[in-house]
Structure formats: C-alpha cells, structure tokens
C-alpha positions as CSV (number, residue, x, y, z in Angstrom):
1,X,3.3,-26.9,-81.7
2,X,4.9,-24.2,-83.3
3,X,6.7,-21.2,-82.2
4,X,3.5,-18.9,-83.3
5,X,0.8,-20.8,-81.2
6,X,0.3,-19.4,-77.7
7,X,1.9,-21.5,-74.6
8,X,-0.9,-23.7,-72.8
9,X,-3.1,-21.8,-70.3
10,X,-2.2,-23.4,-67.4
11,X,1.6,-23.1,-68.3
12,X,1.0,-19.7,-69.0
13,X,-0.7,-19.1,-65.5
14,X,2.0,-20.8,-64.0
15,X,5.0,-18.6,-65.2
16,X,2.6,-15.5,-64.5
17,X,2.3,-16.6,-61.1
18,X,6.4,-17.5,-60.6
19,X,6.8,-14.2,-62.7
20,X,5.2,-12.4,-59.3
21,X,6.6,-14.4,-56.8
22,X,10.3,-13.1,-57.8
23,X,8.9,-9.7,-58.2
24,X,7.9,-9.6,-54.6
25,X,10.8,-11.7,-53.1
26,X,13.2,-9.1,-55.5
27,X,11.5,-5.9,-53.8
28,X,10.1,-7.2,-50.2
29,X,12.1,-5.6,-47.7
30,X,14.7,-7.4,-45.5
31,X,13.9,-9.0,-42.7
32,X,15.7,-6.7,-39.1
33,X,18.0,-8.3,-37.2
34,X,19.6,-7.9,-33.9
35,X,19.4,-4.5,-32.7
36,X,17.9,-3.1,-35.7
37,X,14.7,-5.3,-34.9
38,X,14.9,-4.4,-31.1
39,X,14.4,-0.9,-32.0
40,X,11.8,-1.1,-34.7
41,X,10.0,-4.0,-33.0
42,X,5.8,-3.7,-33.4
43,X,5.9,-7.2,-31.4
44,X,3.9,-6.9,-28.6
45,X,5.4,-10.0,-27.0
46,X,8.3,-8.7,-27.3
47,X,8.2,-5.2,-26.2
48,X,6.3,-6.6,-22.7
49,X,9.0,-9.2,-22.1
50,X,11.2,-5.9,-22.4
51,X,9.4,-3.6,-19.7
52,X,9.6,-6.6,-17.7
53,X,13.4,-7.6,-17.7
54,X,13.7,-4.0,-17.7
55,X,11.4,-3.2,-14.7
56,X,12.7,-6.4,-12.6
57,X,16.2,-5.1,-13.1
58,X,15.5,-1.9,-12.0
59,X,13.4,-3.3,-9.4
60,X,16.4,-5.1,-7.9
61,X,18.5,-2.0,-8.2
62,X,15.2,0.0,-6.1
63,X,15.7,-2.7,-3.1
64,X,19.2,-2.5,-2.9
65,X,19.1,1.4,-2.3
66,X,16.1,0.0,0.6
67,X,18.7,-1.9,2.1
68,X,21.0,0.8,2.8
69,X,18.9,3.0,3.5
70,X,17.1,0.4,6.1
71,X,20.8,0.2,7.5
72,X,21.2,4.0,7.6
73,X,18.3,4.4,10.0
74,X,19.9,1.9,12.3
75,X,21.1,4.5,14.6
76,X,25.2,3.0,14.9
77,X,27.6,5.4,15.0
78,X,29.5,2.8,12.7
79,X,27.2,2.7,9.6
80,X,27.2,6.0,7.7
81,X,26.7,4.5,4.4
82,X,25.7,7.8,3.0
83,X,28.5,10.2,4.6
84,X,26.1,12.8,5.4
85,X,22.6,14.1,5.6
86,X,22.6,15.6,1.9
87,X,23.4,12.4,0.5
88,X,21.4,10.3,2.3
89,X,17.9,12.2,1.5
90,X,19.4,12.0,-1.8
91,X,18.7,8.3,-2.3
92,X,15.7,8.3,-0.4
93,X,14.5,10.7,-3.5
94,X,15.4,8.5,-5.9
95,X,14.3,5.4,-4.1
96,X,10.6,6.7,-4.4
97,X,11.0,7.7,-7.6
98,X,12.2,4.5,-8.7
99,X,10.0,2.4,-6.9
100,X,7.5,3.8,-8.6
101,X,8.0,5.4,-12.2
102,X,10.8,2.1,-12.7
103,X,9.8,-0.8,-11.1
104,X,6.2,-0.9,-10.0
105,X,4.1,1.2,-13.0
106,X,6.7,0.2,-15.9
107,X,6.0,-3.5,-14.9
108,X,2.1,-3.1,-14.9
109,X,2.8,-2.0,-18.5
110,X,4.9,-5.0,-19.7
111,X,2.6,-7.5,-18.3
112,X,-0.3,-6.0,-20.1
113,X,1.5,-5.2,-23.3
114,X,2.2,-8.9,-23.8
115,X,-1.4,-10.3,-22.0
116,X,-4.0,-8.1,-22.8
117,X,-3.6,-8.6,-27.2
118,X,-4.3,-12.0,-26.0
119,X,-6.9,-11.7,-23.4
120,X,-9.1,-10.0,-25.7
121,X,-8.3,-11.7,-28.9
122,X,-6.0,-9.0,-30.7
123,X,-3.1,-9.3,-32.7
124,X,-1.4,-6.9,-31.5
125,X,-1.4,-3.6,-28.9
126,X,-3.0,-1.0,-30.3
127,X,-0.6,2.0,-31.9
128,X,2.5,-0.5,-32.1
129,X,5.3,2.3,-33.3
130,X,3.8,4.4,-30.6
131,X,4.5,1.6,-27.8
132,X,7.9,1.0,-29.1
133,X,8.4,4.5,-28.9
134,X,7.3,4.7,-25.2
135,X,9.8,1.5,-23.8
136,X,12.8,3.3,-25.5
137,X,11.6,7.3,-24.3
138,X,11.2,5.3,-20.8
139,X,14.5,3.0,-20.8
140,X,16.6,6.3,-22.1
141,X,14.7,8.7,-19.6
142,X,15.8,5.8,-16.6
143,X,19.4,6.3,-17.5
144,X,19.3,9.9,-17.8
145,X,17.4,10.2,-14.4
146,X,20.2,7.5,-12.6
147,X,23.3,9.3,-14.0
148,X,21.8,12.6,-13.1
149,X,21.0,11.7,-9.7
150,X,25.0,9.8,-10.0
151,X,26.4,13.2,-10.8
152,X,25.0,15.2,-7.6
153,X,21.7,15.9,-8.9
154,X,17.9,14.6,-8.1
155,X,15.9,16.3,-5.9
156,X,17.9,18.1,-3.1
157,X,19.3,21.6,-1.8
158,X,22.6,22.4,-3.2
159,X,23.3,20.1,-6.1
160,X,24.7,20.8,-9.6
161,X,22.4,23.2,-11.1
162,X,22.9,21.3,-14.4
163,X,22.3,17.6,-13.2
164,X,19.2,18.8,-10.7
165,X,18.0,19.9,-14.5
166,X,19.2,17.2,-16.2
167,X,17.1,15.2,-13.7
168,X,13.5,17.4,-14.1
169,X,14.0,16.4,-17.4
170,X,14.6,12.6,-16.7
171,X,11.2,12.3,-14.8
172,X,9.3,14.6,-17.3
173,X,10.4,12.0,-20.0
174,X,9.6,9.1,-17.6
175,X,6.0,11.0,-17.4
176,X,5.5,11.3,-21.2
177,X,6.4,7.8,-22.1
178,X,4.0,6.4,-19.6
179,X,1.6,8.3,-20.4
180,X,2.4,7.0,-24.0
181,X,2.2,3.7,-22.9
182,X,-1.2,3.6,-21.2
183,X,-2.2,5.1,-24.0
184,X,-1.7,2.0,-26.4
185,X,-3.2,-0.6,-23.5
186,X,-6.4,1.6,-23.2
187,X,-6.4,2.1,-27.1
188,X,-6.1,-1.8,-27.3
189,X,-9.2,-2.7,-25.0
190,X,-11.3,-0.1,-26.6
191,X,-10.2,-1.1,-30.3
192,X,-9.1,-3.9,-30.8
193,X,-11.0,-7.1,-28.8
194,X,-12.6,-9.3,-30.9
195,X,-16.2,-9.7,-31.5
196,X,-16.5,-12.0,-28.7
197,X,-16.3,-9.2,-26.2
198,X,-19.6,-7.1,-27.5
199,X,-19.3,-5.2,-24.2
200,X,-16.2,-3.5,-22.7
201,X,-17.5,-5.4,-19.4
202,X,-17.3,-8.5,-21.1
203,X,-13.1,-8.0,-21.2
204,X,-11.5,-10.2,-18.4
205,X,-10.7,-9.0,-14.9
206,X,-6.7,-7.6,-16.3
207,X,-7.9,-6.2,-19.4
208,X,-10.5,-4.2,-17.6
209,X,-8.3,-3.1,-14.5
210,X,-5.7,-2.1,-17.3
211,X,-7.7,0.4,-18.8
212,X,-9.4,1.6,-15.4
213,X,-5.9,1.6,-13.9
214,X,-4.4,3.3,-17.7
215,X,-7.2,6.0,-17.8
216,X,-6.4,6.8,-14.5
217,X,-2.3,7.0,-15.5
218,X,-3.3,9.2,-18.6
219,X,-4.9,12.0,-16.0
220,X,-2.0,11.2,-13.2
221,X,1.2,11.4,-15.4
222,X,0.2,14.8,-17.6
223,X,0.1,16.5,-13.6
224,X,3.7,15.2,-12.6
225,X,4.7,16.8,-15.9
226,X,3.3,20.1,-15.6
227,X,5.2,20.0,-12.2
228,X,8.4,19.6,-13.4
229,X,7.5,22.0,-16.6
230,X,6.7,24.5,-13.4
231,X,10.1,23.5,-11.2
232,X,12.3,23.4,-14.3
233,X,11.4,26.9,-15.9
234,X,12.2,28.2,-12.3
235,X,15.1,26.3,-12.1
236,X,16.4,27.5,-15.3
237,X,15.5,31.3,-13.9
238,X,18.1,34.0,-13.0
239,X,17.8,32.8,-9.5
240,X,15.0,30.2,-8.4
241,X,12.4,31.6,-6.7
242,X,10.1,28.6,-5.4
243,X,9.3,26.3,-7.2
244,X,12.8,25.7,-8.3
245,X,14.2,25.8,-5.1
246,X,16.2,22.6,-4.1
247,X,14.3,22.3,-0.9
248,X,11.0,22.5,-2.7
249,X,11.3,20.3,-6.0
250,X,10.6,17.1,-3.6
251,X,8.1,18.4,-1.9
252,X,6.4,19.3,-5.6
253,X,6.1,15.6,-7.2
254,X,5.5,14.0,-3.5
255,X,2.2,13.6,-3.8
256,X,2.9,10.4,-6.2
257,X,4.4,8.6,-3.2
258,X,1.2,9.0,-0.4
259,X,-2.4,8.6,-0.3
260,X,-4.4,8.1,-3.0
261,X,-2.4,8.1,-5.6
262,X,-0.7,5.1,-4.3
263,X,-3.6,2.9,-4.6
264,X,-4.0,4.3,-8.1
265,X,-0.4,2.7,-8.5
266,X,-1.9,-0.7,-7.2
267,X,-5.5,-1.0,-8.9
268,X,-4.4,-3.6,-11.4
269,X,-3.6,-6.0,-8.8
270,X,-7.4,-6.7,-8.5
271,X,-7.3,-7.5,-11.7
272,X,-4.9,-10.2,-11.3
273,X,-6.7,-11.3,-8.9
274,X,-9.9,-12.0,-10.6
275,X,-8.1,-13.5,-13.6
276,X,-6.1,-16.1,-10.9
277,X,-9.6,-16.7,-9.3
278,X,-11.6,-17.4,-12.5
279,X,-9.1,-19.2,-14.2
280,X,-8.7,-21.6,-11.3
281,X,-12.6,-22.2,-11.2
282,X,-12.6,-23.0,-14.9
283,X,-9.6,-25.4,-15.3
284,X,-10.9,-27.1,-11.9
285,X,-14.1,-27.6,-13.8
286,X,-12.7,-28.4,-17.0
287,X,-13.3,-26.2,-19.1
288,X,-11.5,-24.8,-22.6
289,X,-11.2,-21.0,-22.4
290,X,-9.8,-19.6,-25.8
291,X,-7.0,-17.7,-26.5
292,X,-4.8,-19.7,-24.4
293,X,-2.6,-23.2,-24.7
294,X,-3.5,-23.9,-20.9
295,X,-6.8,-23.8,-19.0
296,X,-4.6,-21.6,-16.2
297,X,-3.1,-18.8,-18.1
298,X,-5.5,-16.3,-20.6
299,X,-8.4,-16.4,-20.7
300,X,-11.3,-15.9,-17.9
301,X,-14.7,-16.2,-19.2
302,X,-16.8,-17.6,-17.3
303,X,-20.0,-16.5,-19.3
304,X,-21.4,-20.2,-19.4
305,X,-21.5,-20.6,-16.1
306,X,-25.2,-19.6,-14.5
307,X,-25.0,-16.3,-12.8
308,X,-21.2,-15.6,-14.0
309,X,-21.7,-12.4,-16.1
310,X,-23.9,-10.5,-13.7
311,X,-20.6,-11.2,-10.8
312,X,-18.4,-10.4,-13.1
313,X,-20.1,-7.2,-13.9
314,X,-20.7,-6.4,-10.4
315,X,-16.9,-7.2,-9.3
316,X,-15.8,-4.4,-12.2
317,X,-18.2,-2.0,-11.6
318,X,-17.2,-2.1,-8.0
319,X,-13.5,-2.5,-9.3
320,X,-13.9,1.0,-11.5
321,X,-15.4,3.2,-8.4
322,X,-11.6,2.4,-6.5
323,X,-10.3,4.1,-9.2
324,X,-12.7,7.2,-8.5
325,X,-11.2,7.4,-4.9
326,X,-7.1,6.4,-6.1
327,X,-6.9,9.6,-7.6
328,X,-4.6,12.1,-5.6
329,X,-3.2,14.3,-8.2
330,X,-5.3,17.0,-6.7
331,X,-3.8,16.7,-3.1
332,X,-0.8,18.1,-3.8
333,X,0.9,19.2,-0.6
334,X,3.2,21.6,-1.9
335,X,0.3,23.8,-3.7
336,X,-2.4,23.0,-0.7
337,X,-0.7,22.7,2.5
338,X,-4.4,22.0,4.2
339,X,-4.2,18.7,2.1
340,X,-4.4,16.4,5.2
341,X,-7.7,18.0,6.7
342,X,-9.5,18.1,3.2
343,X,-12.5,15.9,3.3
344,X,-11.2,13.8,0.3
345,X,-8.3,12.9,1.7
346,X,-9.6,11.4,5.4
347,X,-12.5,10.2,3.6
348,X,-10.8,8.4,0.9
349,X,-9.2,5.8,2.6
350,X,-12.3,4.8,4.3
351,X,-13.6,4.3,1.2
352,X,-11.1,2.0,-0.3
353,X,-11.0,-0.5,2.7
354,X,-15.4,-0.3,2.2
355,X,-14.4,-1.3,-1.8
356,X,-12.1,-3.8,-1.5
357,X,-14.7,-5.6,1.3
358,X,-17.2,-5.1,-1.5
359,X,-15.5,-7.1,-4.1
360,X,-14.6,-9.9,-2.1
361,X,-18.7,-10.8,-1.9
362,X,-18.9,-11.7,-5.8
363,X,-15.5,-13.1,-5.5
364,X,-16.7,-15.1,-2.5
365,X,-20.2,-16.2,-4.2
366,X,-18.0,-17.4,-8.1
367,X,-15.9,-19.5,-5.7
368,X,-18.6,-20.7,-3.6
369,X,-20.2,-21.8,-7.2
370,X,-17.2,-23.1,-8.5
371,X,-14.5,-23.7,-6.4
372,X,-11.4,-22.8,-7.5
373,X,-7.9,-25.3,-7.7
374,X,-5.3,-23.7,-5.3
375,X,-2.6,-22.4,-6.9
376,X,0.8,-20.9,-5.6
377,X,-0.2,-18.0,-8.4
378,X,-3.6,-18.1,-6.8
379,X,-2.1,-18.2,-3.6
380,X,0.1,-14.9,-4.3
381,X,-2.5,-12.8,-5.7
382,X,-4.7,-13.2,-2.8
383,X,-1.9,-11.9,-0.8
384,X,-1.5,-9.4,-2.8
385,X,-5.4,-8.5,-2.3
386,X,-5.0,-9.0,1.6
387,X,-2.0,-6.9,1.9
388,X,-3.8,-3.7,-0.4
389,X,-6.3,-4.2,1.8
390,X,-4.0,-3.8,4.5
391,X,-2.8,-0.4,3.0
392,X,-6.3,1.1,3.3
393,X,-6.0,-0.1,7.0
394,X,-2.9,1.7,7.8
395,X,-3.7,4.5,5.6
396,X,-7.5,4.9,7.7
397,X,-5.3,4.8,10.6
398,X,-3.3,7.6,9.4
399,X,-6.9,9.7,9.9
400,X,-8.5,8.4,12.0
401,X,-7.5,11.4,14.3
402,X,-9.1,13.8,11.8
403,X,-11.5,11.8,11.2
404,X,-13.1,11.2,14.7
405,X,-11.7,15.1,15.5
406,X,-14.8,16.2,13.6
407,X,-17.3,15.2,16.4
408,X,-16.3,18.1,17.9
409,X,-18.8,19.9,16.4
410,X,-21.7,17.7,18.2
411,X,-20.5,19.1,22.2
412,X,-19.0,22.1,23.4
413,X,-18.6,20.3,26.7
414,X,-14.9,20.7,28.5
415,X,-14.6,17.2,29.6
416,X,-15.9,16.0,26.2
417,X,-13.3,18.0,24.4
418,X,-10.3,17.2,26.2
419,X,-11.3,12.9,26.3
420,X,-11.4,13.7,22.4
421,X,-8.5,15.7,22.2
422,X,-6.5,12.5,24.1
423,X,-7.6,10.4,21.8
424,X,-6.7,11.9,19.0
425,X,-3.4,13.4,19.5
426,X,-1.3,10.6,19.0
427,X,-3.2,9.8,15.6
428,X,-2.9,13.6,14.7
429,X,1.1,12.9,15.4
430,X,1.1,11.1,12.5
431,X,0.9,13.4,9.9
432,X,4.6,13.2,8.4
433,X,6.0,10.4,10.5
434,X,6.6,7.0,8.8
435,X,3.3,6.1,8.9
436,X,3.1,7.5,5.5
437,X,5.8,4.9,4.6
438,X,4.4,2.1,6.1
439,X,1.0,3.2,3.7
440,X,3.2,3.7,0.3
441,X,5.1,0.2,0.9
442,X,1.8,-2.0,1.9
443,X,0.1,-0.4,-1.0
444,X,2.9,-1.0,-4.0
445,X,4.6,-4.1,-2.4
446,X,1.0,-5.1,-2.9
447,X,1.3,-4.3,-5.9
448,X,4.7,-6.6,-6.6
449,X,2.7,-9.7,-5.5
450,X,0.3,-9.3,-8.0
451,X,2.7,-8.6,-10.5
452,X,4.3,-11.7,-9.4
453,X,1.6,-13.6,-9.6
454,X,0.9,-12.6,-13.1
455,X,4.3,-13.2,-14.7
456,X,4.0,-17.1,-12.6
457,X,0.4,-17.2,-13.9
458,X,1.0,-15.9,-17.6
459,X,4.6,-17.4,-18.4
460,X,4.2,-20.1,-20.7
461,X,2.2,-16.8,-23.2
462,X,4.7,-14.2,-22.3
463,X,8.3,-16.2,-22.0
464,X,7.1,-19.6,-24.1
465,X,8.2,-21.4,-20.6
466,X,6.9,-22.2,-17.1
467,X,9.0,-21.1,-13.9
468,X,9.3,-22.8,-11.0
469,X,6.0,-22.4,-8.8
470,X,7.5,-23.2,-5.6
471,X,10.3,-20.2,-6.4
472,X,7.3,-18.1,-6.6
473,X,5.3,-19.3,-3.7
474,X,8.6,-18.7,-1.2
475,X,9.2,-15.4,-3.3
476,X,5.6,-14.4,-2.2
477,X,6.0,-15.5,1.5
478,X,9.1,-13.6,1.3
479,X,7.5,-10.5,0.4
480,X,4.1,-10.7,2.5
481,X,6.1,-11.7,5.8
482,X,8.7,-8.6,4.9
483,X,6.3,-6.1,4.1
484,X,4.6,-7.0,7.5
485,X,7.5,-6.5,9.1
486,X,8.3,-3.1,7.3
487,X,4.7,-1.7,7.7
488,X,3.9,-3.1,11.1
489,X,7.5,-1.3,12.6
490,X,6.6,2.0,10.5
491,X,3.4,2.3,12.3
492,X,5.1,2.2,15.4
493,X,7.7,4.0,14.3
494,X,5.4,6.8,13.4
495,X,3.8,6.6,16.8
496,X,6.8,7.4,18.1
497,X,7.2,10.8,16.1
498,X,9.9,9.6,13.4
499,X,9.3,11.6,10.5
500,X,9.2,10.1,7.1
501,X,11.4,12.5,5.0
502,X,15.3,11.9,6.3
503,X,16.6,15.9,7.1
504,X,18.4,17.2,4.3
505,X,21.3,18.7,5.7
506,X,22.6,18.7,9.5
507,X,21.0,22.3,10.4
508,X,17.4,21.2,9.3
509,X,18.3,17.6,11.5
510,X,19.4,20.0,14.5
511,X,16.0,22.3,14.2
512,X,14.0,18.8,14.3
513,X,15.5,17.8,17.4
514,X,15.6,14.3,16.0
515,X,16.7,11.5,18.1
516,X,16.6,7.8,18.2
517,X,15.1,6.4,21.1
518,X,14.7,2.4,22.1
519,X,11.2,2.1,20.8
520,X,12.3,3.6,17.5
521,X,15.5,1.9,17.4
522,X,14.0,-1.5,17.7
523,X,11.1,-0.3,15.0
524,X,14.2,0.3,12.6
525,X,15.5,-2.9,13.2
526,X,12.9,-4.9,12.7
527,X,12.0,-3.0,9.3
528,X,15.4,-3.4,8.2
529,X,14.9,-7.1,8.7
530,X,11.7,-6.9,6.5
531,X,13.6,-5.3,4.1
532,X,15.9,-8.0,3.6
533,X,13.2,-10.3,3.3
534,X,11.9,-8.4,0.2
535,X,15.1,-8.1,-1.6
536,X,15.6,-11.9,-1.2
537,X,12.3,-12.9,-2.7
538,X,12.5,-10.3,-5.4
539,X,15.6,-11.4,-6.2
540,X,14.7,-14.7,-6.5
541,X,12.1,-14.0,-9.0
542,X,15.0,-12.3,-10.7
543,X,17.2,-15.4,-10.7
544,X,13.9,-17.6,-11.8
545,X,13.1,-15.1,-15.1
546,X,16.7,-15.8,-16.0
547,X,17.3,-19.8,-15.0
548,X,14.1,-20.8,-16.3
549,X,14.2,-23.6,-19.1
550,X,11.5,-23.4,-21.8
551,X,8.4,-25.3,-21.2
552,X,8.8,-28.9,-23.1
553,X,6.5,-29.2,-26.0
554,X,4.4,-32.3,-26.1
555,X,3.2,-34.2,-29.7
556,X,-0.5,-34.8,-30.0
C-alpha cells in the first residue's frame, strides 16, 4: 500500500471517531466541585437532602426557643429567661415564624423535592435552576430574618427601625422562595410523570397532596408578601402610621399561625399517610412496585388490585376538598376584626374533622382488602393522622360557642336565652386564650410526624441508607405523648382566660390584669413537660440523620 491509496474504511472510521472523542473531552466543560457544585446543583436528590438537614436544624433551633419560652410561663419569680416583657414576646414572634416558614413548610419541600421525581417516574424536579434558586433565596432569607431578630428587630414595639426592616424583608424573601419552591413540585406533577400516570389521579397519595398542598402555598405565600410589602412601605414612612406600627406588624402576618391556614400547613401529612398505608399492603402481599429498590419506600400503585383505583380516587378527591376549607388567607384579623364570627371560620373546622372521618372509610376498606404489614413508619403516620384529626377537634371546640350561639335566632324566650348564654360563655372566652395554641401545635406537630414518617419511610431513596426504626418509633411516641400534653394543658389553660399572645411591654401586662392562678399554673407545667418531650424526640431524629451508617449493599 502506498502512500497515495486511501487508509482502510474501518481505520478511517476509527480515527474519525477518536478524532471526536478528543474534540468533546478537549471542550466539555469541567465537572463542579465542592461548593461550586452546591450552588449550581440541578440534583434534585440533592437539593431535598438540603431543605431537610436545613429544616431539621432549624427545627431543633424552633424547640429550643419552646423550651424557654415553656419555662417563661412557669410563673417563678426565679426564671426570667427573657429579662422583660419586650423580649419575651419577641421570641414568641419568631418561634411562630420559625416553626412554620423554617421548619415545618421548608421540610414538606425537601421531602418532596427528592420523592416526588421518583414517585412519578421523572428525572428530575421540574424547573431545576429555579429550585436551586429557591433553597439558597430561603437559607439566605433564614439568616437574614435570625440576625435581624438577634439585633433587636422582628416583630415588636420599639425595636431598631432598621433591623424591624431588615426583618419585613427576611420573611418577604422567605415568602418568595417558597412560593418558588412549590412552584417546581407542582410543575413536576403536572409535567413531568411518566406515561404510566395518564391521569393526575393516578399520581400516588404524596405526589398528589404535594401539588394540592403546593397550589394551595402558591395562593398563601403571595398574601403574606403583600403584607409585608404593605407593613414595610409604612415602616419606611416619615412616621408609621398603621400598618407599620410595631404593635401592629404581628398582628398583620398572624393569620399564618391560626385556623385554617394551619391545616393548609399540615395537608401533606395525609399524603404520607396513604403512601405508608399502600405501601405496606403491597409489600405484605408481595408485590414489585416500580421506581423503587424496596417494596416499602416509592411507589404506591395499587392499580392491580380489584377495586384499588376507584379508593384511591375517592381518598384524593376527598383529600383535595380539605384543601378548599385550609385556606385562611382571607381571615386576616388585622384587616377584618369580625374574623372569628364569619361563617367560614366557625364552619370550617367542622368541616375538616367531617373530611378527615371521610377518608378514613377508603382507607379502612384498602386495608380491610389488603392488610397492611405494621410498620413503626406506618405506625407514625397514623399518628400523625390521629393527632390532625385532633386539631380539628380542638379547633371545633374553639367555636363551638359561636357555633351553637346562633340558635338564638329559633326563641326569644328569657329562660331559653340565658341557659344558652351559660353555655356558651366559657367557649366564647376562648377567643385569644391559648386555645389557639393548643390548635396551631396539634395541627403542625401533626405535621412533624408525618414528616418523620416520610424521611423513616423514604431513606434508603433520599440518604442511600436506612435509620434506625426503633429511633423513630420512640421519636414518634415522644412527640404524640408531648403534643398531648401541650394541647390538652392549652385547652385548659384557655379555659382559664390565659391569652395566647405574651404582653408586649409591662403597661399592656398591667391593662390585662394578668395573673397566674393554680389551675393555670399547673396547665403551664404540664405543657412545659410536653415540650420537653418534643425536643427530645426531635432531637433524636436529629442525632439519627447524622449517626446513620449507609444501608449495606447486597450482590445478586
């Protein structure tokens, strides 16, 4: 072969193809590292196992601020944790606002941000950059809002005019990025399940909570915003007016902390529930559900079983209405004083303890069919059930007084008025006692159990390792026996006339004429013990995320 005769064709193909190999490996770009990757990460896995270490820390930093403030309400002229009235509403603000926009919603969002790609056969969230960018908006927002609050700021009378701003902006961030974030989980059950799910009912139990439960986020979060917008524009006034008025800007974004909107909080514990309940059926009955390594973790369809799909249906369709009646960005107290007597807001809860009965008859009839395998996850999320359903108990309770009240209408008779009237003044008493608390902690420490439940139940997909189910079973017991405690002693509490807000400065506690008898004494004992009770078995979740050893891999 000479020098003039063309190579062979398959050599020629060969250096042709190794010609565009080095091409591409010359001009592919690098690889992240480090931080660099941490910040440009599209990994969904990733950026849920990062609202969940995240969230858990927070959420340990949330029950330590309980604590003291458990031990605060005491009544010992020895414990003054706070060193004054001013101070100690202080971190009851940012309690609430980190129990909710840090620990309990943020976690919600990491779970699903790692389960739902897989539940639904996706590769990845929907609008990756977009979910990066909300975890970093959110984890930036969390430290502007804590060294606001650390600076005399947050949501009182008479801090520094530039941290109380500095911490309107924290929560309006906090509010954009969730938003943000619900955003990508509804975007990823609408777009991007796999052909398998024709139907968005066909989605499992989580999935279809998370976009009930992110829809309803998406129409909660932009109305705490436009609150702050208001608060913060009059705070940045000449001189505040009313809305920026320290004694006001609580009162403005409380309506996330009470009824409904705290069950809106909750919904996608039913969905955990569902998931742990189906899941169980099918691995008892062994069956191979795809898009999982285990029978116990992912997926929950149940579509081969006779008479699945129409329960299934049923349980979501019923599971979507308690959405309907979460919603409370409406009864915003500080715009619509009369919030309490609307028709809504006695009705509602009514409604949700009538929904939550309702799903536990398809539940009932798939684990009548199938019986499920008792798990501690299993276990958990039931309690977590039980204890939401709890929190419409206490919150129908709450107004029952209003509620019966309007039989007043039926007699005009004087003895008939004043039996009624007996028997509803104490429940009329309510209104702004702890009763409210005891209905904000049963709903989102409700909430917690499913959460736990979902990180015991979903582990090995989200961390690549198992924890320790008995840690989780005593953290659950933990939690369900101390948020008895809590709820049971701020019922009686409330009874008793405490009010829920703590007085923001010594005059305002002097005009209330507030005092701490032996009922409510007691009461504040006993919730304090509750409240150590919590901290312990979230902590030990805590400790379990970080001890855990990865889950052995076994050779087929």
């Amino acid at each position: 072969m000479t020098i003039t005769e063309p190579p062979p064709t398959d050599l020629k193909e060969a250096l042709e193809e190794a010609t565009e190999e080095a091409t591409a490996g010359a001009y592919a770009p690098k690889t992240s590292r480090g931080v660099a990757a941490l910040l440009s990460t599209g990994d969904s896995a990733l950026l849920g196992r990062l609202w969940i270490f995240c969230g858990i820390a927070f959420g340990v930093f949330t029950f330590v601020i309980a604590l003291l403030l458990g031990a605060e309400r005491l009544g010992s002229a020895a414990i003054d944790i706070f060193g004054g009235h001013r101070s100690h509403f202080q971190f009851f603000t940012l309690y609430r606002v980190s129990l909710v926009l840090l620990c309990v919603v943020p976690l919600f969002i990491g779970l699903a941000t790692a389960v739902v790609p897989q539940q639904i056969g996706a590769r990845s969230v929907a609008y990756p950059r977009l979910a990066t960018a909300a975890f970093y908006t959110w984890l930036i927002a969390a430290g502007i809002m804590l060294a606001s609050w650390g600076i005399d700021g947050g949501l009182v009378p008479g801090g520094q005019q530039e941290a109380t701003e500095l911490s309107l902006l924290s929560i309006g961030l906090l509010a954009i990025a969730l938003t943000a974030a619900s955003l990508t989980i509804v975007g990823t059950v609408i777009l991007q399940r796999s052909e398998q799910f024709q139907w968005l009912s066909h989605v499992p139990y989580f999935s279809w909570a998370m976009l009930i439960a992110g829809g309803l986020w998406i129409v909660s979060f932009p109305i705490l915003l436009a609150d702050v917008v208001v608060m913060w524009v009059d705070a940045r006034g000449v001189t505040a007016v009313r809305y920026g008025l320290g004694e006001n800007l609580f009162a403005q974004i409380a309506w996330i902390f009470d009824q409904q909107q705290v069950f809106g909080w909750s919904l996608p514990v039913l969905g955990i529930m569902g998931d742990a309940l189906a899941g169980n059926m099918r691995a008892n009955t062994g069956g191979s559900p795809r898009f999982m390594p285990e029978p116990d973790y992912i997926s929950t369809d149940l579509s081969d079983f006779p008479g699945q799909r129409r329960l299934q249906g049923t349980a979501k369709f019923v599971l979507s209405l308690f959405a309907i009646v979460a919603f409370g960005g409406a009864l915003n107290g500080f715009y619509t004083p009369g919030y309490t007597s609307a028709p809504v807001f006695v009705v509602a809860a009514f409604v949700v303890v009538l929904i939550l009965l309702a799903l536990t008859r398809p539940w009932g009839q798939m684990a009548k069919a199938q019986p499920p395998r008792i798990t501690p996850q299993l276990a958990i999320a039931t309690m977590g059930f039980l204890l939401l359903l709890g929190a419409g108990v206490l919150a129908s309770i709450r107004n029952l007084g209003r509620l019966v009240g309007g039989l007043r209408i039926f007699s005009d008779d004087a003895n008939w008025l004043t039996n009624l009237n007996n028997f509803t003044d104490p429940f009329d008493d309510l209104v702004g006692t702890t009763a409210a608390s005891a209905v904000l902690h049963t709903a989102l420490l409700a909430a917690l159990l499913g959460i736990i439940a979902g990180l015991y139940m979903w582990a090995p997909v989200i961390f690549g390792k198992k924890l320790a189910s008995p840690v989780g079973a005593l953290s659950g017991l933990l939690i369900l026996g101390g948020t008895l405690l809590y709820a049971v002693s701020e019922l009686v509490s409330g009874f008793l006339g405490q009010m829920d807000r703590p007085a923001a400065s010594a005059a305002e506690n002097a005009v209330r004429g507030n005092y701490l008898g032996g009922g409510i004494e007691a009461a504040n004992a006993v919730s304090f013990l509750g409240t150590i009770a919590i901290l312990a078995g979230f902590t030990f979740v805590a400790l379990n995320l970080l001890c855990a050893r990865p889950k052995p891999q076994t050779n087929k």
